[in-house]
C-alpha positions in Angstrom: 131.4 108.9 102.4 132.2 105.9 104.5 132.2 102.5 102.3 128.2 101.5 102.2 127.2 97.7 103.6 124.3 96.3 102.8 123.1 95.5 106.8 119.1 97.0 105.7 116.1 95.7 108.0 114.2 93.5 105.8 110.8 94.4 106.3 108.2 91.6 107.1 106.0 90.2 104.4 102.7 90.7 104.3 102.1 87.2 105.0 104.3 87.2 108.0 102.5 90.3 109.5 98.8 89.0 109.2 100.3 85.8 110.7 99.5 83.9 107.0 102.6 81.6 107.7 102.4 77.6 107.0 103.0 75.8 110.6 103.3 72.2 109.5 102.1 71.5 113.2 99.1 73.3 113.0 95.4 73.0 110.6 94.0 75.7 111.1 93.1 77.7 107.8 94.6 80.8 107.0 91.8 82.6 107.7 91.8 81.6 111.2 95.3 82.4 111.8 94.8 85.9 110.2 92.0 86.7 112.7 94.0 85.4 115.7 96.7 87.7 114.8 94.4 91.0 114.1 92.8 90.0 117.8 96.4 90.1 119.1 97.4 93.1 118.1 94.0 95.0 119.2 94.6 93.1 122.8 98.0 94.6 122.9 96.6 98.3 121.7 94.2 98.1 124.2 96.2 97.2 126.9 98.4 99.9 126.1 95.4 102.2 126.4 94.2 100.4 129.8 96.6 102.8 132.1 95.2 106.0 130.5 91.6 104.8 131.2 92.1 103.3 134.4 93.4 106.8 135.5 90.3 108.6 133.5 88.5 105.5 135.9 90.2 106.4 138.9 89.8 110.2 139.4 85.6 110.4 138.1 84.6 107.3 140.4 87.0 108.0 143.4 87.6 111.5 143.6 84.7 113.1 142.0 82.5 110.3 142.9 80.2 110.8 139.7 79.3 108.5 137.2 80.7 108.8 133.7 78.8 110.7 131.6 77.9 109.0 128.2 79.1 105.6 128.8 78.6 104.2 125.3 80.1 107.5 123.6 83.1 106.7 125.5 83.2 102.9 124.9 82.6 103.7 121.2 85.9 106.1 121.3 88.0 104.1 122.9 87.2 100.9 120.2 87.9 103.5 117.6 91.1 104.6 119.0 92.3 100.8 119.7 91.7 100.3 116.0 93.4 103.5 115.2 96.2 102.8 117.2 96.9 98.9 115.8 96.2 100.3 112.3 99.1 102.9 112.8 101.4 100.5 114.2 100.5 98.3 111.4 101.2 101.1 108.7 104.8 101.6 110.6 106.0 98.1 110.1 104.4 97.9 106.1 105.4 101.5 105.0 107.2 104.1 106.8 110.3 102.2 108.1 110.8 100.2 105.7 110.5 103.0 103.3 112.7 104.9 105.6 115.7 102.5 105.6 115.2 102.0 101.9 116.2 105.8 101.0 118.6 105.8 103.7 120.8 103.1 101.9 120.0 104.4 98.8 121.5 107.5 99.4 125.0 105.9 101.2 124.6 103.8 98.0 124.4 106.6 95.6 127.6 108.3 97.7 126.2 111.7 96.5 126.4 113.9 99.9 124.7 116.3 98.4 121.4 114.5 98.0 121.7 112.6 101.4 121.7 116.2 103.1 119.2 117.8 101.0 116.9 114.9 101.9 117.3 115.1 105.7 116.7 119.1 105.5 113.6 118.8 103.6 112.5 115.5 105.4 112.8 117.5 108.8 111.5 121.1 107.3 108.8 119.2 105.7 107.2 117.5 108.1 107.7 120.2 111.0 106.3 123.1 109.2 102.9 120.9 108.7 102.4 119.2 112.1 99.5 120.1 113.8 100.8 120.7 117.5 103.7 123.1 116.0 100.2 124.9 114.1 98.6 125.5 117.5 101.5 126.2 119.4 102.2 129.1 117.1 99.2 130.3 116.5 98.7 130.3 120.4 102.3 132.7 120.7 100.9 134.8 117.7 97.6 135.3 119.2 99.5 136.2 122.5 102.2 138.3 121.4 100.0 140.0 119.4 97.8 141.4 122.5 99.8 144.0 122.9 99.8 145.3 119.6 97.5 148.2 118.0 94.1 146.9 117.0 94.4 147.3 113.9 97.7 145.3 113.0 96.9 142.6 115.6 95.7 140.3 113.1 98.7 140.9 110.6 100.7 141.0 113.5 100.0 137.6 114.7 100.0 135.8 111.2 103.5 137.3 110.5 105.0 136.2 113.9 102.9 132.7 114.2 104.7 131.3 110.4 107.8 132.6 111.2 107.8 130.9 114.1 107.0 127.9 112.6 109.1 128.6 110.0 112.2 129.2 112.6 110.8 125.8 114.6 111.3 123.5 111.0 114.4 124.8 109.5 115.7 124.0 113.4 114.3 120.2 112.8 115.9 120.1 109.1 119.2 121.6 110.4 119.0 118.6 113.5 118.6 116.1 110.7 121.6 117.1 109.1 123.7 117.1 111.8 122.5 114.1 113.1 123.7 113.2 109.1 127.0 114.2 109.9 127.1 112.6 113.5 126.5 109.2 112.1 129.1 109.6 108.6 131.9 110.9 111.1 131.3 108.8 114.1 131.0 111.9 116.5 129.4 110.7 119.9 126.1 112.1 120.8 126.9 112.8 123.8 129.5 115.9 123.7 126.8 117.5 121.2 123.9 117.2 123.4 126.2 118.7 126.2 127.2 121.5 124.2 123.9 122.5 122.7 122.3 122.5 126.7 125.2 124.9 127.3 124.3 126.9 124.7 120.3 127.1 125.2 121.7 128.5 128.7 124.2 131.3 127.3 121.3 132.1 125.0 117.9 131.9 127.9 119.4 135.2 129.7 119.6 137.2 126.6 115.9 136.2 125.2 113.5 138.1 125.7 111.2 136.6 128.5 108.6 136.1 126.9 110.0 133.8 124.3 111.7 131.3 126.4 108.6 129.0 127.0 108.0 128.9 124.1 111.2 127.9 122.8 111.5 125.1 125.3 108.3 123.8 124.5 109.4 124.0 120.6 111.4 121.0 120.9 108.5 118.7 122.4 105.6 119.5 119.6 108.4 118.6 116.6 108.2 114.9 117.7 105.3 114.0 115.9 103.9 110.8 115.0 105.1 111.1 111.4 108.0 112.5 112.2 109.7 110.2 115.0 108.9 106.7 112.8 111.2 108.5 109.3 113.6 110.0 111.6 114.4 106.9 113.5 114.2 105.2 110.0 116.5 107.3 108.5 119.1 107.0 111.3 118.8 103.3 111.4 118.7 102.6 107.8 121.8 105.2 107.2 124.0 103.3 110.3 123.0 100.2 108.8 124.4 100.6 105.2 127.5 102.1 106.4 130.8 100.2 107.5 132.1 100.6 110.9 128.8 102.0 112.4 126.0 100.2 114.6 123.0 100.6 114.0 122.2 100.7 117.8 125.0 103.2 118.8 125.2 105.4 116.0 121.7 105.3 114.0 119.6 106.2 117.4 119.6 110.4 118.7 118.4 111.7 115.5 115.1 113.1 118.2 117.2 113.9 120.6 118.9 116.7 118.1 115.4 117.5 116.7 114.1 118.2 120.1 117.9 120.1 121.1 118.2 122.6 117.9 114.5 124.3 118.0 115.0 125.4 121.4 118.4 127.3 120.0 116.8 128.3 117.0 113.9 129.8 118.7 115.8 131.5 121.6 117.6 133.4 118.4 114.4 134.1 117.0 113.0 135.7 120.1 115.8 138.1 120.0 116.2 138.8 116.4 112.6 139.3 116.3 112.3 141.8 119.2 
């Protein structure tokens, strides 16, 4: 492996993050400045939520012309889902990414391949086969492709197809990982791989069958989840970090772009193995 430098992101202190820091210029009690920070952050959550309502606004006043039904239900939602929201962002900056770029140095540290690539296989496989939108999404194809089938095996029918389609859809994400792995150890540009795997996904479209290629383009949209993304972009960052001769910025980003790419390929494959 590529000599290791110690470029990590240091993570900011608790202190730092609840806005506990001593300003010689300023009185007011920690306390204070703790509160003024948590109603900063849920400002900027809900101001990121403002274009979604505003739309939501738009179309029931304007276009339907009705009044919203169940105002306070509503109100009481959207509070919980600002809170939600900063309390996620919050947990990113504490735990995940920092955690992320932690393992990623470790292993460039440890100079053990082996492990590096077993940990981005699992990492990907792990957290793919258990999201929630790849869970519906197959179950949905299962259900579907089952229709057709005799009565009696429908329900066995879709339970076999709907886990090995998820199956297929997180040993594609794993597989991306590693390559991505690879991408930023050997300096390959993203780029020519992105290019090539398109090109592939369109030798591959005419020979699936039909009724699989939805699917299979959709595939690489539910495996960006919100645990997913924040470890994968950690692990790129982290890796391209500790490792001489590589930029963080140029080499440690695409790691979703490849986990987004291989599930359409793997699933095209599936849909004609399968049939």
């Amino acid at each position: 492996m590529p000599p290791v430098e110690d470029l990590r992101y240091n993570p900011p202190s608790w202190s730092v993050i609840l806005g506990l820091r001593a300003y010689e210029a300023m009185d007011m009690p920690d306390f204070g400045k703790a509160f003024e920070e948590v109603r900063r952050r849920l400002w900027n959550s809900l101001r990121d939520l403002f274009p979604i309502i505003a739309v939501v606004a738009f179309f029931q006043v304007v276009v339907f012309q009705q009044p919203l039904q169940n105002f306070g239900q509503i109100l009481i939602g959207i509070v919980l889902v600002a809170v939600g929201l900063t309390l996620f962002v919050f947990g990113l900056e504490v735990g995940l990414f920092p955690l992320g770029e932690e393992m990623a140095y470790a292993f460039a540290k440890k100079s053990v391949l082996s492990w590096l690539v077993l940990f981005a296989f699992a990492l990907g496989f792990g957290t793919t086969f258990a999201e929630p939108a790849l869970i519906a999404v197959a179950g949905k194809a299962g259900e579907l492709a089952a229709a057709e089938m005799d009565p009696l095996a429908q329900e066995e029918y879709q339970r076999d197809y709907s886990f090995a389609l998820r199956a297929t859809v997180a040993t594609a994400v794993g597989s991306a990982l590693v390559l991505g792995v690879f991408r930023i150890l050997l300096g390959l540009p993203l780029h020519l791989i992105i290019v090539a795997g398109y090109i592939l996904v369109m030798l591959l479209t005419p020979w699936a069958p039909p009724s699989i290629v939805a699917v299979a383009y959709d595939s690489g949209g539910v495996t960006t989840s919100t645990i997913t993304v924040p470890l994968t972009t950690a692990l790129g960052v982290g890796l391209a970090s500790s490792i001489r001769g590589r930029s963080p910025l140029l080499d440690g980003f695409g790691l979703i772009a490849l986990a987004s790419l291989i599930p359409i390929l793997f699933v095209l494959v599936f849909g004609i193995v399968w049939t």
